[in-house]
Backbone bond lengths (Angstrom), bond angles and torsions (degrees), N, CA, C in turn:
res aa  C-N    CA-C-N  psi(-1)  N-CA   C-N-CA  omega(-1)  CA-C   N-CA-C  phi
1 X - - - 1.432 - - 1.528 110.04 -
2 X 1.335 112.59 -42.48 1.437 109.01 171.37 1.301 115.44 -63.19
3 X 1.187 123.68 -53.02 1.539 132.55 -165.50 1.870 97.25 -58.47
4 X 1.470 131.47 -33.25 1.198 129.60 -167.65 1.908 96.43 -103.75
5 X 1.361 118.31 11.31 1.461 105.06 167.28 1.412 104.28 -117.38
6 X 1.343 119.66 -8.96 1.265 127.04 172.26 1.681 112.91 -89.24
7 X 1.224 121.32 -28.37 1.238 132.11 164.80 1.981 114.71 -61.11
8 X 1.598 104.14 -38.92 1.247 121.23 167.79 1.719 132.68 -64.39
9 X 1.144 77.33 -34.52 1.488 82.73 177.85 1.727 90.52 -113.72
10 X 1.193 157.34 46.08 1.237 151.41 110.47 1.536 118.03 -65.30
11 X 1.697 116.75 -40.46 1.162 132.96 161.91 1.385 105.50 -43.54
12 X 1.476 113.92 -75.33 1.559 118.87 -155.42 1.741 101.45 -74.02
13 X 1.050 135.86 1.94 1.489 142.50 -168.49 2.202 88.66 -110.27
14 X 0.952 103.81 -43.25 1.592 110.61 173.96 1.601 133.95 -80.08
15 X 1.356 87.02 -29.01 1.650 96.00 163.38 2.196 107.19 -92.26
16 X 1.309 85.74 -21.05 1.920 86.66 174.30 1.544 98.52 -61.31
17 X 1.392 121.37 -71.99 1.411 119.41 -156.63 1.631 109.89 -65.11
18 X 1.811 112.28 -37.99 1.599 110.30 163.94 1.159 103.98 -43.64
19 X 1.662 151.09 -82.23 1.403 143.68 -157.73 1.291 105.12 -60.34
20 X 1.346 126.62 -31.85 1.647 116.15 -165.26 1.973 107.41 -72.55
21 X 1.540 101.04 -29.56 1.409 117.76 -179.90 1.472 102.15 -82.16
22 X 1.126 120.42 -48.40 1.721 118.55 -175.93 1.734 94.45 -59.07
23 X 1.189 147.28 -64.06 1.470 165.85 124.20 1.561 110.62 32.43
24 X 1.681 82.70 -58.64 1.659 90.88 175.92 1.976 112.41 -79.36
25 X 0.954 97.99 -41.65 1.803 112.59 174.57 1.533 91.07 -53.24
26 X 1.425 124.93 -60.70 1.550 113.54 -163.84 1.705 104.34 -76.23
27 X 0.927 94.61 -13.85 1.736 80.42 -176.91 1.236 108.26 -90.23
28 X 1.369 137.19 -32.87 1.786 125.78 150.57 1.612 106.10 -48.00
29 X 1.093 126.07 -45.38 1.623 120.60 -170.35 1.307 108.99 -41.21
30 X 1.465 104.85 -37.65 1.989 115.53 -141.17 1.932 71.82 -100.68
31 X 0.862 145.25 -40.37 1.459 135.02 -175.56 0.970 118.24 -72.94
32 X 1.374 118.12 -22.60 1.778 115.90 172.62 1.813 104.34 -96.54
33 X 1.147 111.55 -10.57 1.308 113.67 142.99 1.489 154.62 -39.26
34 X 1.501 73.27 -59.86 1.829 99.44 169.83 1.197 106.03 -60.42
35 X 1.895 104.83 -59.01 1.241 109.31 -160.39 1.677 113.19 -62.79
36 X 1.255 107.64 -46.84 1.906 112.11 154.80 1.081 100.13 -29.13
37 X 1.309 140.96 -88.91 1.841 142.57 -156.40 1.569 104.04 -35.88
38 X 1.721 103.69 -59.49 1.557 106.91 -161.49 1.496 111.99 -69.38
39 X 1.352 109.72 -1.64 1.826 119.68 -164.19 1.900 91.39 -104.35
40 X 0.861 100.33 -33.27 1.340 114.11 172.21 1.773 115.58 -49.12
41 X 1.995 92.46 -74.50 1.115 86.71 -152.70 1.763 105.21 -77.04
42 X 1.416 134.75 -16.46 1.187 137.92 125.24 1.813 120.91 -18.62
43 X 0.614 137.35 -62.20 1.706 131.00 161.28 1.667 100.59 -44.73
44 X 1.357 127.83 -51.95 1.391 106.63 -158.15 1.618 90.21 -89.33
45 X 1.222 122.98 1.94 1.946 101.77 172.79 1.123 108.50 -83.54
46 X 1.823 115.80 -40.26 1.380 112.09 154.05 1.255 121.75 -26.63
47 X 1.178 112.16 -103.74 1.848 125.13 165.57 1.728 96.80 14.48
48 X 1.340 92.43 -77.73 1.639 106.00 -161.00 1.643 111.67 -35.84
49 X 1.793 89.96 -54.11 1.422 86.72 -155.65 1.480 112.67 -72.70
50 X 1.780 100.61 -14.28 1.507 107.05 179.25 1.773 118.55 -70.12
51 X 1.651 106.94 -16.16 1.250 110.60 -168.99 1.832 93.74 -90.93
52 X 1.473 116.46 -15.45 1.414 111.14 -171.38 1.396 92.08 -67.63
53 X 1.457 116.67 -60.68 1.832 143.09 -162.05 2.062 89.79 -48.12
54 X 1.187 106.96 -45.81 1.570 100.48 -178.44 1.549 110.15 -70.21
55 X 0.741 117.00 -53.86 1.669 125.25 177.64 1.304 98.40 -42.61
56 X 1.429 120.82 -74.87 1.333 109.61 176.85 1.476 145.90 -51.26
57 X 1.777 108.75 -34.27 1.392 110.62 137.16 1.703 143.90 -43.13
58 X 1.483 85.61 -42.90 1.661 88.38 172.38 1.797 109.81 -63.61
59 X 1.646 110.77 -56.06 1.282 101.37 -174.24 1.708 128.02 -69.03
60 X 1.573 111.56 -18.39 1.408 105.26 143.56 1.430 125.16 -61.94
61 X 1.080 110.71 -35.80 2.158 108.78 -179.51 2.046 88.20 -50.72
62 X 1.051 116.92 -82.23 1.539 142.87 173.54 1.500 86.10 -7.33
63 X 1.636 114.49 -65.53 1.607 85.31 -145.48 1.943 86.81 -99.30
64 X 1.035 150.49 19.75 1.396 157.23 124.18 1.608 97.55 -42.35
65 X 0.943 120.45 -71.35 1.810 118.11 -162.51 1.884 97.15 -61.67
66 X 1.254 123.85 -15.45 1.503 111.05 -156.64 1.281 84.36 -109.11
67 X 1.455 131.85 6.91 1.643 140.83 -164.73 1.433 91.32 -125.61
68 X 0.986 155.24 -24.85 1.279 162.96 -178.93 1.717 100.90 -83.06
69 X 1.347 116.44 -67.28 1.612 128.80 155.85 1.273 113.35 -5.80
70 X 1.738 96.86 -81.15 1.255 105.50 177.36 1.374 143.68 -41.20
71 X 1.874 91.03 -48.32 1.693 104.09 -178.41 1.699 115.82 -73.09
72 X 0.929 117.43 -29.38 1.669 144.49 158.83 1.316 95.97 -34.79
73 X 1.684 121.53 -62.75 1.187 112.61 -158.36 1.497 109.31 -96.25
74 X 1.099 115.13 -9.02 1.590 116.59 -178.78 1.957 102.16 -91.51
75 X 1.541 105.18 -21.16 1.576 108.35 177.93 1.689 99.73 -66.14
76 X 1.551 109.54 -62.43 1.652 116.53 173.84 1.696 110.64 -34.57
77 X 1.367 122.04 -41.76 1.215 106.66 -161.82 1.520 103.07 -92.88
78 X 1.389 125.46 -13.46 1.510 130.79 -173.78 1.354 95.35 -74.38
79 X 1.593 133.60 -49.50 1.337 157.42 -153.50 1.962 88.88 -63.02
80 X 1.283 99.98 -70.86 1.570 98.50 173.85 1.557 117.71 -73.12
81 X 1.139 117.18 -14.97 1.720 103.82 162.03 1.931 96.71 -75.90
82 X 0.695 114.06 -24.58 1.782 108.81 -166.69 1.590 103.10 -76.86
83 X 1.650 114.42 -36.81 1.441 132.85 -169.49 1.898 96.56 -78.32
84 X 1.008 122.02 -20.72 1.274 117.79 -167.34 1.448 107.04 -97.52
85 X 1.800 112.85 -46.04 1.338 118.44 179.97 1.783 119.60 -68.94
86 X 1.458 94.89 -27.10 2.035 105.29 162.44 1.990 101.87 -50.66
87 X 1.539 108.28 -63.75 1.007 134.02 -168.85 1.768 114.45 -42.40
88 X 1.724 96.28 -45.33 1.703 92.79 170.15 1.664 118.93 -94.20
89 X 1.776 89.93 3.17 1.890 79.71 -169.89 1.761 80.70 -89.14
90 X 1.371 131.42 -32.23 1.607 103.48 -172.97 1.379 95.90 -73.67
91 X 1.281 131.04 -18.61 1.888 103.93 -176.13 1.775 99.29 -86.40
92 X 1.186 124.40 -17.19 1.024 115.17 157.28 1.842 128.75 -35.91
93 X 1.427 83.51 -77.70 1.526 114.42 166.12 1.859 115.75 -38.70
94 X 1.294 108.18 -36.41 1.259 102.92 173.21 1.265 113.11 -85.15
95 X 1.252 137.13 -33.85 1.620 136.21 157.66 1.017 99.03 -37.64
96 X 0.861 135.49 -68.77 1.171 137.16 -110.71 2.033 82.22 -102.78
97 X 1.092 143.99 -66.75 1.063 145.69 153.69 1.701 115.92 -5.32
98 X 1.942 96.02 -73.00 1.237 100.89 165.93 1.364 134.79 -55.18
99 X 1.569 110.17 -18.38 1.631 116.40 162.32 1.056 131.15 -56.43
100 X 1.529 110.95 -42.77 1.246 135.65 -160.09 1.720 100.24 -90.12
101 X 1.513 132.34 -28.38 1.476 135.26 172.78 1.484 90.53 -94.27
102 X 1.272 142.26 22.96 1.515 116.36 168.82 2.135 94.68 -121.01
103 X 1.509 101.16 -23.96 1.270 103.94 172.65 1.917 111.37 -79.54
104 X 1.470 106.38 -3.13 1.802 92.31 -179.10 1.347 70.82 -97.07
105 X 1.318 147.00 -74.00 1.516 119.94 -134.57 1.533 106.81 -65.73
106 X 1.764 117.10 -32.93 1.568 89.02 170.81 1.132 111.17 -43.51
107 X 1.814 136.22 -49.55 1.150 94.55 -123.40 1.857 89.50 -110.03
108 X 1.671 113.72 31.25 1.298 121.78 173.20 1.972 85.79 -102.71
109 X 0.606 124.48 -42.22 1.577 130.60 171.27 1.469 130.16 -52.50
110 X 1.398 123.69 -36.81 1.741 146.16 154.97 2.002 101.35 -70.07
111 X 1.141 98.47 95.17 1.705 102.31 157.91 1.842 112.93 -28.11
112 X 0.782 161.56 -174.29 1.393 162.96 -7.47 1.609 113.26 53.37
């Protein structure tokens, strides 16, 4: 009877320190756990805020390219206001030339 209560409580003294050691093993597990979760959910706020920061880059690129568009097309139309105003200053210039050779022959043409 002794030999099988001493055998019993060698068991229950051996399965104590097995769980107290397994206990300790699980309780680092569950902490590198946590710490996994909190590393985690930190990466996806990252993520987030990096996908906000892109969004917003993209829709500035967007409205840069539709500003680029624009200036393109307001350069084209200055280019032909510029091509047109050359255009009346030489017909200007030729009046104005031709004025000036129709006023010498009058005035080689009017006696004195």
């Amino acid at each position: 009877m002794k030999i099988i209560a001493v055998l019993v409580l060698g068991i229950l003294i051996g399965c104590g320190a097995a769980g107290a050691y397994a206990y300790t093993l699980l309780q680092d597990a569950w902490q590198k756990v946590a710490t996994a979760e909190t590393s985690r959910d930190a990466l996806g706020k990252t993520v987030k805020a990096q996908e906000e920061q892109l969004k917003g880059a993209l829709a500035a690129r967007s409205s840069l390219q539709a500003d680029v568009r624009e200036s393109k097309a307001q350069l084209g139309q200055l280019e032909i206001a510029l091509k047109e105003a050359k255009d009346q200053l030489a017909q200007a210039q030729a009046a104005r030339e031709a004025a000036e050779e129709a006023l010498a022959q009058a005035k080689k043409a009017t006696p004195q």
